[in-house]
BAZABA-48474 format. One record per residue (C-alpha): residue number from 0; residue in three letters; x, y, z. Coordinates in steps of 0.5 Angstrom, whole numbers, plus 500, padded with zeros to 3 digits. Layout:
<sites>
{site NUM,'ala',{X,Y,Z}}
...
</sites>
This chain:
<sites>
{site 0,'unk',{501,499,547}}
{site 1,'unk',{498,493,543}}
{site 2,'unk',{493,488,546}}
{site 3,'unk',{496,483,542}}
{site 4,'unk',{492,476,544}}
{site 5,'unk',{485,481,541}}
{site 6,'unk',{489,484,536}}
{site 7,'unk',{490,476,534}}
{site 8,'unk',{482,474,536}}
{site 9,'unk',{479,480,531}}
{site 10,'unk',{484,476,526}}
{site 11,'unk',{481,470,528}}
{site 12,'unk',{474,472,527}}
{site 13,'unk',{476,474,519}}
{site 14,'unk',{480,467,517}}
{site 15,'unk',{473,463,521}}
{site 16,'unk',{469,468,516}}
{site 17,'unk',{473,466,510}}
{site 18,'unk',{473,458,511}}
{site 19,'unk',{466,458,513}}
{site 20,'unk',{465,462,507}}
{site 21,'unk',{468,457,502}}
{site 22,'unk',{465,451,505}}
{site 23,'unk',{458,454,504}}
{site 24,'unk',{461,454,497}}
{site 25,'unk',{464,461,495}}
{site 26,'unk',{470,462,492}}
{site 27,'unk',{470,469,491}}
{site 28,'unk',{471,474,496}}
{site 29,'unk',{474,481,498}}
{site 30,'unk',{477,481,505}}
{site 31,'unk',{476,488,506}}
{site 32,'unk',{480,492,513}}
{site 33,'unk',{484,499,515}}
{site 34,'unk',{490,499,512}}
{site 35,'unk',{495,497,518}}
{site 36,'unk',{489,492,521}}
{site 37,'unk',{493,485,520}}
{site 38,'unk',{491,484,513}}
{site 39,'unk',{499,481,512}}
{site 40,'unk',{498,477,519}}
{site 41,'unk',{491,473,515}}
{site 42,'unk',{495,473,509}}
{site 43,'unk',{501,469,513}}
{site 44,'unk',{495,465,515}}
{site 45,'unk',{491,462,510}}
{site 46,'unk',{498,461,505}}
{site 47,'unk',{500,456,511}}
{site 48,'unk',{493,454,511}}
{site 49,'unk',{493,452,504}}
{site 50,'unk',{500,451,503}}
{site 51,'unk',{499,443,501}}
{site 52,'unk',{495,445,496}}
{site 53,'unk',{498,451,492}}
{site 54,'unk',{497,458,494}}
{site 55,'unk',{499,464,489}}
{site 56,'unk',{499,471,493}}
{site 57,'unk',{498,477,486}}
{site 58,'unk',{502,483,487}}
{site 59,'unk',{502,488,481}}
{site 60,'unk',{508,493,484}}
{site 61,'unk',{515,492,485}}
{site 62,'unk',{516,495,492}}
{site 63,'unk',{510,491,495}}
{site 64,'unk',{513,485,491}}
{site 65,'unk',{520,486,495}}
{site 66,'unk',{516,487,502}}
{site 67,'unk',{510,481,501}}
{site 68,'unk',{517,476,499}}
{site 69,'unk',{520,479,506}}
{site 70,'unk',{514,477,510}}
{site 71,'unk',{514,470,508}}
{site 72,'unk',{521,469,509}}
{site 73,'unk',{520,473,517}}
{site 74,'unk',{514,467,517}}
{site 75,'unk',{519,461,514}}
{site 76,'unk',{514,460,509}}
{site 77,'unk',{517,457,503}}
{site 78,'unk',{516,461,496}}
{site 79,'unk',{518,462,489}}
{site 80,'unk',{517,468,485}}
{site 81,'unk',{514,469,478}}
{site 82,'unk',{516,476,476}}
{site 83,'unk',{521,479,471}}
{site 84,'unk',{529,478,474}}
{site 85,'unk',{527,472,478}}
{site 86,'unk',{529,465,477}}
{site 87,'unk',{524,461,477}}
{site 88,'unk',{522,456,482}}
{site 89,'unk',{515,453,479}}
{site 90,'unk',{515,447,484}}
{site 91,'unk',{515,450,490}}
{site 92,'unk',{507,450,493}}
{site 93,'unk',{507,458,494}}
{site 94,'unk',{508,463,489}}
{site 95,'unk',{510,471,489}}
{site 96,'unk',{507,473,482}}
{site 97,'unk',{507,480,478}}
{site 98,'unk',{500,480,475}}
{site 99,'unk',{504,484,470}}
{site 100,'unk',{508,479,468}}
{site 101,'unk',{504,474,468}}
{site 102,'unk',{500,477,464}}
{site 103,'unk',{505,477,458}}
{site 104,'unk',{508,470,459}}
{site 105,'unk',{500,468,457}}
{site 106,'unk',{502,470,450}}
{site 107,'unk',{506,464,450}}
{site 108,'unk',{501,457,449}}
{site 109,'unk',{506,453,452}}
{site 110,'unk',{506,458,459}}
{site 111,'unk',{502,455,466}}
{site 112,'unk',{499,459,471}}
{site 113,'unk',{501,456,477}}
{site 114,'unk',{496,451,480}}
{site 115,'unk',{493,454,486}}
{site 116,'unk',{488,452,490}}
{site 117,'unk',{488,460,494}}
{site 118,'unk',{489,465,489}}
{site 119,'unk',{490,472,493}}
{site 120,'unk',{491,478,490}}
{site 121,'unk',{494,484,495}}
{site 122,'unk',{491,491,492}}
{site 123,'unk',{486,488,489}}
{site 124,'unk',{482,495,487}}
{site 125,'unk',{489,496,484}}
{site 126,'unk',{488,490,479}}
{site 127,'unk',{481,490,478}}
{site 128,'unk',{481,491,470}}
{site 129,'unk',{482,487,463}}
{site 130,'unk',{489,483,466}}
{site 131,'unk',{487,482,473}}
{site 132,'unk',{480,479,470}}
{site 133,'unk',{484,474,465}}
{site 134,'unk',{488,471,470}}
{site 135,'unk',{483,470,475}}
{site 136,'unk',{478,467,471}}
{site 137,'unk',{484,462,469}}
{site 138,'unk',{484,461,476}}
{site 139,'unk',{477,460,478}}
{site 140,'unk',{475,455,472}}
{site 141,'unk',{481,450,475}}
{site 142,'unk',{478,450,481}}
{site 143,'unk',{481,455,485}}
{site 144,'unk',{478,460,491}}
{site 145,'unk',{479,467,489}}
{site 146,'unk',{480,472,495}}
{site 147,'unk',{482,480,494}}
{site 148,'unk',{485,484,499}}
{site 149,'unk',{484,491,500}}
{site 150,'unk',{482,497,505}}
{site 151,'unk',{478,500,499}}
{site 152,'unk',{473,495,496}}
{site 153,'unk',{470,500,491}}
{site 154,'unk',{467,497,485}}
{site 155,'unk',{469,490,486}}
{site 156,'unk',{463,487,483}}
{site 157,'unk',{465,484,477}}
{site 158,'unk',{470,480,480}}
{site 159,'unk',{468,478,487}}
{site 160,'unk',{461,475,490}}
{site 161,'unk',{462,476,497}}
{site 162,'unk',{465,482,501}}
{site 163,'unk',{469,481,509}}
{site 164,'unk',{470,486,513}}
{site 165,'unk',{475,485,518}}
{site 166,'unk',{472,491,523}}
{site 167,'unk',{473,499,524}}
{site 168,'unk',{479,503,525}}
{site 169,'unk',{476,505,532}}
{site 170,'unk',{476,497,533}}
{site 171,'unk',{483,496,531}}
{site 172,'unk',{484,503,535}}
{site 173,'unk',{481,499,541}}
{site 174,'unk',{487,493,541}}
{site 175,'unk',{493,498,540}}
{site 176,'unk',{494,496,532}}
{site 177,'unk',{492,503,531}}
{site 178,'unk',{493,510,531}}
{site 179,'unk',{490,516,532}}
{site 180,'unk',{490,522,526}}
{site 181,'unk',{490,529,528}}
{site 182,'unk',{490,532,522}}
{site 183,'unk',{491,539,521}}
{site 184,'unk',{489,544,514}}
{site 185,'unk',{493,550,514}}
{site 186,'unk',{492,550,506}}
{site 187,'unk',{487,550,501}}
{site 188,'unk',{487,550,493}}
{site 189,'unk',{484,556,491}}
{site 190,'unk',{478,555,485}}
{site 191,'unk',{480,548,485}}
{site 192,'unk',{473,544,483}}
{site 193,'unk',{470,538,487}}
{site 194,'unk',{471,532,481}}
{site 195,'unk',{472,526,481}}
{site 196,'unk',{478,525,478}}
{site 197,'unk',{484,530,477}}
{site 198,'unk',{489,528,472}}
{site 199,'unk',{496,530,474}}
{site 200,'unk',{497,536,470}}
{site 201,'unk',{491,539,474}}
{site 202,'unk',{493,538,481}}
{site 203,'unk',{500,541,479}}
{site 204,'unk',{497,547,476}}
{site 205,'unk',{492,546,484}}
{site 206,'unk',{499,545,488}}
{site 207,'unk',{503,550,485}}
{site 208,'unk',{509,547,490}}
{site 209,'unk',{513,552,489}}
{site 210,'unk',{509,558,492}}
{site 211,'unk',{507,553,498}}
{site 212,'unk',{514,551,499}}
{site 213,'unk',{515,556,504}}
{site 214,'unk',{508,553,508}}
{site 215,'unk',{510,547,508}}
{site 216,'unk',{517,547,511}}
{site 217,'unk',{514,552,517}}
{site 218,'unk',{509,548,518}}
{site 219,'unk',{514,541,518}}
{site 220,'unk',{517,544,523}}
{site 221,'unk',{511,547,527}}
{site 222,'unk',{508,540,527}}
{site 223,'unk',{514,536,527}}
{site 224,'unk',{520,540,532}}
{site 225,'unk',{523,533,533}}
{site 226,'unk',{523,531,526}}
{site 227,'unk',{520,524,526}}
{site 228,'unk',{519,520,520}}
{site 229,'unk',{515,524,514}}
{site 230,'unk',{512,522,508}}
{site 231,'unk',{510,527,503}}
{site 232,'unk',{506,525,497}}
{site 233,'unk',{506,530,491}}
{site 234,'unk',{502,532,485}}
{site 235,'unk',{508,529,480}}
{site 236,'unk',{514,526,480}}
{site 237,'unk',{519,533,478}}
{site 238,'unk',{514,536,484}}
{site 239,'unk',{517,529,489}}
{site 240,'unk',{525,531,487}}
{site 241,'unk',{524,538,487}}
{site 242,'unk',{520,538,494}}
{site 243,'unk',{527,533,496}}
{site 244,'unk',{531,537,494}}
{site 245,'unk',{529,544,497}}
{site 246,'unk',{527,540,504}}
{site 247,'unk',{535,537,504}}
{site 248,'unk',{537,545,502}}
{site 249,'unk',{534,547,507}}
{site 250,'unk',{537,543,512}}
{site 251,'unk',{532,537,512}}
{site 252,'unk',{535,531,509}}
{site 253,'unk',{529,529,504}}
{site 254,'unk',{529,524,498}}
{site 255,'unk',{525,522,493}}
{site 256,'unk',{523,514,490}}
{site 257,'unk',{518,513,484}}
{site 258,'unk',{518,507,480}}
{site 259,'unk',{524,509,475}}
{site 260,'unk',{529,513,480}}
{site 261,'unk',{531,515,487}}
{site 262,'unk',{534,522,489}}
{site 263,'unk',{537,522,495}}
{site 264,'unk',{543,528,497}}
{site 265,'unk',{544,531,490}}
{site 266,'unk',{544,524,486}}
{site 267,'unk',{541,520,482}}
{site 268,'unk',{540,512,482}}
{site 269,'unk',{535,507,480}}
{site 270,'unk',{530,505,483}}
{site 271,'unk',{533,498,485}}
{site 272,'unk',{531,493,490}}
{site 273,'unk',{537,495,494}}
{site 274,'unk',{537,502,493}}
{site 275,'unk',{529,503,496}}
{site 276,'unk',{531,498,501}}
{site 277,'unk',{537,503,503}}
{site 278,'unk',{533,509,503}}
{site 279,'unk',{527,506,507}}
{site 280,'unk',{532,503,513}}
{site 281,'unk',{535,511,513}}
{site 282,'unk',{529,514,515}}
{site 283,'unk',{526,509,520}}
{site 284,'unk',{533,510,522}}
{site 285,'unk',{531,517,522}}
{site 286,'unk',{538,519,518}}
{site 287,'unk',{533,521,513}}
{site 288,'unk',{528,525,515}}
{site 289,'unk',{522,526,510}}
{site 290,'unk',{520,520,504}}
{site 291,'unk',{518,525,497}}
{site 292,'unk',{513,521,493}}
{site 293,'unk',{508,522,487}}
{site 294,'unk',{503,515,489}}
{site 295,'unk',{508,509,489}}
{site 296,'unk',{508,508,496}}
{site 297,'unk',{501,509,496}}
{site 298,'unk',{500,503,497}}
{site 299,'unk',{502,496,501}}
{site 300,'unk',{509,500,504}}
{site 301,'unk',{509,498,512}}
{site 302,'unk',{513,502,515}}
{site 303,'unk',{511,503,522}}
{site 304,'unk',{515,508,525}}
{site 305,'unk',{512,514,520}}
{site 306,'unk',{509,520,524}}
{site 307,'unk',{508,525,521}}
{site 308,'unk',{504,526,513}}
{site 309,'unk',{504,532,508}}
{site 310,'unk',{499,532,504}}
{site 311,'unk',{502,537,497}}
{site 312,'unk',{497,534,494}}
{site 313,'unk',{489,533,492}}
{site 314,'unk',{487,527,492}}
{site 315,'unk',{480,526,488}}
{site 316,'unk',{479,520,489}}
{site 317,'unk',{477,518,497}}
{site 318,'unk',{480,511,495}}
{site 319,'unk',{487,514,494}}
{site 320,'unk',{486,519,500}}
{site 321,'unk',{485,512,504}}
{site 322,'unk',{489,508,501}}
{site 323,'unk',{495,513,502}}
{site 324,'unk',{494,516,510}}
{site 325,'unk',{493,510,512}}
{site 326,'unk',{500,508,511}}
{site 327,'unk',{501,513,517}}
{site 328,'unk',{497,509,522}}
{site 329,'unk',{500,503,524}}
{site 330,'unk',{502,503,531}}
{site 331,'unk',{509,504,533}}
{site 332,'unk',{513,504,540}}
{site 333,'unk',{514,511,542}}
{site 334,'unk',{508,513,538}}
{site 335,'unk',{501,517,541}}
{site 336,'unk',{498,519,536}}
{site 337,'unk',{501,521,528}}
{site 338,'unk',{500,528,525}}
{site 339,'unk',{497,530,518}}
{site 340,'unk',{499,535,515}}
{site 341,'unk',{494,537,510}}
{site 342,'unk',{497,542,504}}
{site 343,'unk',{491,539,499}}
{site 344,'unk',{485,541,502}}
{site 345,'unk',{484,533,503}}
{site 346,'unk',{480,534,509}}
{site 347,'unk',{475,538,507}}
{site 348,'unk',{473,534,501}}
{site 349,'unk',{473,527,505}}
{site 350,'unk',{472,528,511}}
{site 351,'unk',{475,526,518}}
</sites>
């Protein structure tokens, strides 16, 4: 059960942090918290708080783009949206951009960006590089107050002064807002080196998804004999449609979603707006049974009723680790607890 009035008072705690942060004259500076913590409540918050003076909320994926433009319509904040495939709107005080796209209309001397007295950028240890810098640097000679957002605020420095954190996930536990993980690792990759990064080749090569199948669906069903809603994160994309499809053969409805397609009962569509929209509806409905994806639901994807986690996959990075079973750890009604099923040998590499 969640305690909402100390779930809103920890919240609250943090939106006073960053205003009295700017008034002592900071204009960069990183909110960091638990995935599931509220850090889309606090965005709500300070669009509305700085609304007469122009807010631009920064996204660089097309999934998190769609659930950001959702949330500022559940919340009546009027907004445009500066992404590629969308009317523009340039006269509305708040704006949705695709730092990709706003990157390639630079090119063009006659483009603006939009003029902002907060600039925010959701994900921002995804868009921390030469892109993100340009553009925020725009932004910060015109006056603006730059926040980047993130459960993961690693090497950060060059783009950010100040660092807020929003609590522990045992705080956020504490109110409600949280789950607990338990997390089981029947399975480890053999001769597979501590390395800072993997490239995608060699976790295949570590996975071996195909000899493991047989464990990861005894496994499923040992952990998860209801067969609540799962996420499954795989070493690639043909591993993500694969591991789809024999789950779907083996009478567990499963379905794939990259950045370019969907998979979902032995058919291919795009990856659309509507088409992730339908897939994501179907398994919080429980009608699907199992999600499969590489890395694009990594990140930003609210979906409460998740479960149940398997991890096919190493991830080198604790960054990607954190980033990825947080999106299991949002509380949900009915939900005690979520379940890990690490495949990856994650566990032992990151720890708890």
């Amino acid at each position: 059960m969640i305690d909402y009035q100390a779930w809103t008072a920890l919240q609250d705690k943090e939106i006073t942090k960053i205003l009295e942060a700017v008034g002592q004259g900071e204009r960069r500076i990183v909110l960091q918290g638990p995935t599931g913590a509220g850090k889309g409540q606090i965005i709500v918050r300070l669009a509305r708080h700085f609304r007469e003076e122009g807010v631009v909320l920064y996204n660089n994926r097309r999934l998190l783009s769609e659930q950001l433009q959702g949330v500022f319509s559940d919340h009546e904040i009027d907004h445009g949206v500066r992404a590629s495939g969308y009317r523009p709107e340039h006269w509305r005080p708040v704006q949705i951009s695709s730092m990709p796209t706003e990157n390639a209309r630079m090119d063009n001397p006659l483009y603006q960006l939009h003029q902002a007295k907060l600039v925010m950028v959701d994900e921002i240890h995804l868009q921390k590089e030469t892109m993100a810098q340009k553009i925020l640097n725009v932004h910060y000679q015109q006056g603006a107050i730059l926040l980047g957002i993130t459960a993961t605020p690693l090497d950060l420095g060059h783009l950010f002064t100040k660092l807020i954190s929003m609590g522990t996930l045992v705080d956020f536990r504490r109110v409600g807002a949280l789950l607990l993980a338990k997390h089981y690792a029947p399975d480890e990759p053999d001769k597979l080196p501590f390395k800072p990064v993997y490239t995608e080749n060699e976790a295949r090569k570590a996975m071996k998804v195909k000899t493991i199948f047989g464990r990861i669906l005894e496994h499923y069903h040992r952990l998860n004999p209801e067969q609540k809603p799962t996420i499954l994160f795989a070493p690639g994309v043909p591993e993500s449609v694969w591991l789809a499809q024999e789950l779907t053969r083996n009478g567990v409805r499963a379905a794939s979603i990259d950045g370019e397609d969907c998979w979902v009962d032995g058919e291919f569509t795009k990856s659309s707006r509507d088409n992730r929209q339908s897939i994501i509806k179907e398994l919080r409905e429980g009608s699907i049974k199992v999600l499969c994806n590489r890395f694009v639901l990594r990140e930003g994807i609210d979906i409460p009723e998740l479960a149940h986690g398997i991890l096919a996959t190493v991830f080198s990075s604790v960054q990607s680790y954190i980033q990825a079973v947080g999106r299991l750890l949002r509380a949900s009604e009915g939900l005690s607890h979520v379940c890990l099923q690490d495949h990856g040998g994650n566990y032992w590499r990151h720890g708890s």
